[in-house]
C-alpha positions in Angstrom: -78.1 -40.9 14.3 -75.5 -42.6 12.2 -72.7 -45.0 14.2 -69.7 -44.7 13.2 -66.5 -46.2 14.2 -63.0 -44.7 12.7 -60.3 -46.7 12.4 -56.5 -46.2 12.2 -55.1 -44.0 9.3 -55.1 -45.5 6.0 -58.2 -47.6 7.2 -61.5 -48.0 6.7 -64.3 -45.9 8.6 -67.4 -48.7 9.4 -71.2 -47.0 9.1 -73.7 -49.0 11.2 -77.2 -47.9 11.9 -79.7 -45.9 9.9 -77.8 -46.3 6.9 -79.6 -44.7 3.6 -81.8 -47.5 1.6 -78.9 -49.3 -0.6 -78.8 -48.5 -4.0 -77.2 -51.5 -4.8 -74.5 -50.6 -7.0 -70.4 -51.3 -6.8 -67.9 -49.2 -6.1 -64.0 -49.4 -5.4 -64.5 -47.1 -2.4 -66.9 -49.0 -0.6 -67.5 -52.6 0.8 -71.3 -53.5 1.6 -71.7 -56.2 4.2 -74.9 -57.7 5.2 -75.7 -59.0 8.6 -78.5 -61.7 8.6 -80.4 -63.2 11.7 -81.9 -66.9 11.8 -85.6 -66.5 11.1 -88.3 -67.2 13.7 -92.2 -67.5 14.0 -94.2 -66.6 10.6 -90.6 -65.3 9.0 -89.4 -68.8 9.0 -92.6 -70.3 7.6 -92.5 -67.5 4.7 -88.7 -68.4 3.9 -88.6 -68.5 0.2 -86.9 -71.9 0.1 -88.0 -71.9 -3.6 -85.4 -69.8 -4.6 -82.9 -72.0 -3.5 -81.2 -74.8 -5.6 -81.7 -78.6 -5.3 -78.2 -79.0 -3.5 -78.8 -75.8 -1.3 -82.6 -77.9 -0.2 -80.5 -80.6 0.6 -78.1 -79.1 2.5 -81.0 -77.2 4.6 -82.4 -80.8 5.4 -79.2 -82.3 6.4 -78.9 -80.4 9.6 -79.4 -82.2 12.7 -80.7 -79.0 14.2 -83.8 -77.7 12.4 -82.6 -74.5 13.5 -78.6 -74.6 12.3 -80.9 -75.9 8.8 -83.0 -72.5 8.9 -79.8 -70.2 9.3 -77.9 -71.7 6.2 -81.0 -71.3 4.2 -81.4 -67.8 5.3 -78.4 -67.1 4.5 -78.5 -68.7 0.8 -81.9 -67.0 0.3 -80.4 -63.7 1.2 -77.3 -64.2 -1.3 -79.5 -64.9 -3.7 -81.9 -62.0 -3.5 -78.6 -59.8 -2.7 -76.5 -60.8 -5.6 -79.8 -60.8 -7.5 -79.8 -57.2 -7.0 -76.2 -56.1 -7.5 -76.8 -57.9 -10.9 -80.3 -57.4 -12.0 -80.7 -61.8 -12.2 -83.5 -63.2 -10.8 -82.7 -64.9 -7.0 -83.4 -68.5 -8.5 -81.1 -67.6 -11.5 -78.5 -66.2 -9.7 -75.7 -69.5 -10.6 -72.1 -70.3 -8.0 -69.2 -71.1 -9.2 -65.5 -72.2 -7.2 -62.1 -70.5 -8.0 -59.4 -72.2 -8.2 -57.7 -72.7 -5.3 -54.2 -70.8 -5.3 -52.8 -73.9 -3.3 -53.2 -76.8 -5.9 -55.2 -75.3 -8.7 -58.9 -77.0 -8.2 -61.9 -75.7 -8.1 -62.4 -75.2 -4.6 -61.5 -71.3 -3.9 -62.9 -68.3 -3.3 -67.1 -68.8 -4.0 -67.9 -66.7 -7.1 -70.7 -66.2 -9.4 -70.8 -68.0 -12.7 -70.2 -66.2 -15.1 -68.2 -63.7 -12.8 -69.4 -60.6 -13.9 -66.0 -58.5 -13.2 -66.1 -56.7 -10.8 -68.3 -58.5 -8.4 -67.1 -60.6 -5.2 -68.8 -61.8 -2.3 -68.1 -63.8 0.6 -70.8 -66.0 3.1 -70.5 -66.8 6.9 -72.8 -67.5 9.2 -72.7 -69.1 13.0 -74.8 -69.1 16.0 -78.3 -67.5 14.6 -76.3 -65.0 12.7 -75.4 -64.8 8.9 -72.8 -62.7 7.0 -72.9 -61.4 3.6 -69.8 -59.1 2.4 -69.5 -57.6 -1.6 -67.2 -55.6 -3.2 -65.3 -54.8 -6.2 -62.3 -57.0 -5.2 -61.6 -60.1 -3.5 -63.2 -60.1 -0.1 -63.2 -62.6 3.1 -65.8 -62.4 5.5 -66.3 -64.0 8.9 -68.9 -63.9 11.6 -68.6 -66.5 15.0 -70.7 -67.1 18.2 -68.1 -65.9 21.0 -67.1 -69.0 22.2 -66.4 -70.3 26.2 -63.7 -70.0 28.1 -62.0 -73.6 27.8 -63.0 -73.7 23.6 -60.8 -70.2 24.0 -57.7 -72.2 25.5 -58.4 -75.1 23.1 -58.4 -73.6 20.0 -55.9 -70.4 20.3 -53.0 -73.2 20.5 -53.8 -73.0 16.6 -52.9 -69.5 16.5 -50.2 -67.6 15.5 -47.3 -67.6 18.3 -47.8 -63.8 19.2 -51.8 -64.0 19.1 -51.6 -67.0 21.5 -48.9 -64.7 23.9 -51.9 -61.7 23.6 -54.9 -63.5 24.3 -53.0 -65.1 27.3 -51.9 -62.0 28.6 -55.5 -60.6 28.4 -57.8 -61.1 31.9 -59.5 -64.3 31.6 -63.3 -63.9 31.0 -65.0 -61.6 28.8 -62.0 -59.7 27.7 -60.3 -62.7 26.4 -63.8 -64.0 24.6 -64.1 -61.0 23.1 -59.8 -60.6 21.7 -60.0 -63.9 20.7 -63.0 -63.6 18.9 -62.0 -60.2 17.0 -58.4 -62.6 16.0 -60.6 -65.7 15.2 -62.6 -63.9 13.0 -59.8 -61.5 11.2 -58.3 -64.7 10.6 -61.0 -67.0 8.8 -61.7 -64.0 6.8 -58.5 -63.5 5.5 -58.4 -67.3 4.7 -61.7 -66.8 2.8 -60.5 -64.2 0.8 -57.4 -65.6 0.2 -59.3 -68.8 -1.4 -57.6 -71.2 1.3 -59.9 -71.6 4.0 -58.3 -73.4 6.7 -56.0 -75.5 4.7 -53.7 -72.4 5.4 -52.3 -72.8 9.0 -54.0 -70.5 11.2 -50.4 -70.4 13.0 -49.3 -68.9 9.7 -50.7 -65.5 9.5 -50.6 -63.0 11.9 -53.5 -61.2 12.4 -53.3 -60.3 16.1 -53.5 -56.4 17.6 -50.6 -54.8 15.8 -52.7 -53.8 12.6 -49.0 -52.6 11.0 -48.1 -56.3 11.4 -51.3 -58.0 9.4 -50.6 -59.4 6.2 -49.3 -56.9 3.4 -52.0 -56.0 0.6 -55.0 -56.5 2.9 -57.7 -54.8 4.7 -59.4 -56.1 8.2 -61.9 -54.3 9.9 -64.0 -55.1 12.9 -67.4 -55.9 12.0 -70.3 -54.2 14.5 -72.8 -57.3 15.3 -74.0 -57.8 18.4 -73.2 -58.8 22.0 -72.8 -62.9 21.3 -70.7 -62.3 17.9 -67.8 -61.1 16.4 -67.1 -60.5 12.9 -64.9 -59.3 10.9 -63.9 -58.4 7.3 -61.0 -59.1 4.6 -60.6 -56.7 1.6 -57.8 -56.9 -1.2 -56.0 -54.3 -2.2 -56.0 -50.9 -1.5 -58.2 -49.8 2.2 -61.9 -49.0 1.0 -62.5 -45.4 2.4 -66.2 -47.0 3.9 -67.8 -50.3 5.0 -71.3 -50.0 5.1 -73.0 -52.7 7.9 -77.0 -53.5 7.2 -79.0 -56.0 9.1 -81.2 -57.7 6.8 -85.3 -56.8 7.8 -86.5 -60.6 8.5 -89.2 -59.5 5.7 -86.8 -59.3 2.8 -86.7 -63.0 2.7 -90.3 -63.9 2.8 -91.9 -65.7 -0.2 -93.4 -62.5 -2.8 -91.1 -59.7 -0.8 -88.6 -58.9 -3.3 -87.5 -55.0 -2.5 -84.3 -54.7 -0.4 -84.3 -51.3 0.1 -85.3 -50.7 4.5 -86.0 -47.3 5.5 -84.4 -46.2 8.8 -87.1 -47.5 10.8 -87.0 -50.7 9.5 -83.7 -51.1 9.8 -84.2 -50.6 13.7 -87.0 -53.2 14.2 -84.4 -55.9 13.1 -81.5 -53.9 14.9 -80.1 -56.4 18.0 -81.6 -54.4 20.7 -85.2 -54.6 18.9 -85.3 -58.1 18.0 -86.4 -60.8 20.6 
């Protein structure tokens, strides 16, 4: 049976679980996000590194921890074959791009493709074993964390907004406050994202806290559905989407020759949190 989790009016209703195969095509109304885990056994073996760029090879190698090195280049294999996809390219031809940033003008915004094909965005996060892809027709932030310990909690929500630091404080230490200041956390770096800033933006600046009627004017968030060590969460532009669709990625659409992305229902649940080791 379908999950689904309905938000305030005027928001977005997030499907989870048992979704139909994609059909990967855009549409104003809907925002596809992507939920990637960190391959293991015979899936990481099979990773088809050679669709990834020299700098992305790199970058995989540079990691102290073989597996932090795995996740990223999950995750950039997955963009690849996803965006691949959306735009019939080939993974390995699939070519990035920076925006330019709305703070001073260089080219180190929102990630695009190059050429943009209007109306295709995408945003990339990934943390902790798990990766996060979001696209949609309009600027989009996305944002998935490990939830953090109790004294990284106290540490960084001094960063926050005023009124977010008053509500996580006021929420019962332990997993209630994990879990709050993961959902802020998360709304926050994905707004950031979207907005092309990253954290040059003071995360003081913003707030993004439990009031939705108080979050930023012309923007989206919704909760993302991950598991029980994340949060996530998701930025759109605009106008609310009436639906986020949330797929976890089968560990076999990344595999060297595997090149459909289209996971039946029972699929879907091997790779579902509960199902995978």
């Amino acid at each position: 049976m379908t999950m689904t989790t309905l938000l305030s009016s005027g928001r977005p209703v997030v499907n989870h679980q048992d979704l139909a195969p994609p059909e990967f095509t855009l549409s104003a109304d809907r925002v596809d996000l992507w939920l990637v885990r960190r391959p293991i056994g015979a899936d990481a073996e099979a990773l088809a590194m050679d669709e990834l760029d020299d700098q992305e090879r790199a970058r995989t190698e540079s990691f102290m921890r073989k597996a932090d090195g795995l996740l990223y280049a999950a995750a950039h294999v997955a963009v690849r074959r996803l965006l691949g996809r959306y735009t019939a390219t080939a993974p390995q031809d699939v070519r990035f791009m920076r925006e330019p940033c709305p703070g001073c003008g260089e080219a180190h915004g929102r990630p695009a493709l190059s050429p943009p094909p209007p109306p295709l965005h995408y945003s990339l996060s990934h943390s902790g074993g798990v990766a996060m892809v979001g696209v949609a027709t309009v600027p989009i932030g996305v944002d998935v964390e490990k939830l953090p310990g109790a004294e990284t909690v106290d540490i960084c929500s001094r960063a926050l907004h005023p009124d977010e630091q008053k509500e996580i404080a006021e929420t019962e230490a332990g997993e209630d406050r994990r879990q709050l200041f993961g959902q802020i956390w998360t709304r926050k770096e994905a707004f950031l994202k979207g907005l092309g800033t990253g954290l040059s933006r003071s995360p003081a600046q913003d707030y993004l806290g439990t009031d939705h009627e108080r979050h930023p004017a012309g923007w989206t968030m919704a909760g993302v559905p991950a598991d029980a060590t994340h949060a996530a969460a998701v930025a759109v532009a605009g106008p609310s989407p009436k639906v986020v669709d949330v797929r976890w990625v089968p560990d076999a659409w990344l595999s060297v020759g595997h090149t459909a992305c289209g996971a039946t229902a029972s699929e879907q649940g091997r790779t579902s949190p509960a199902s995978r080791p």
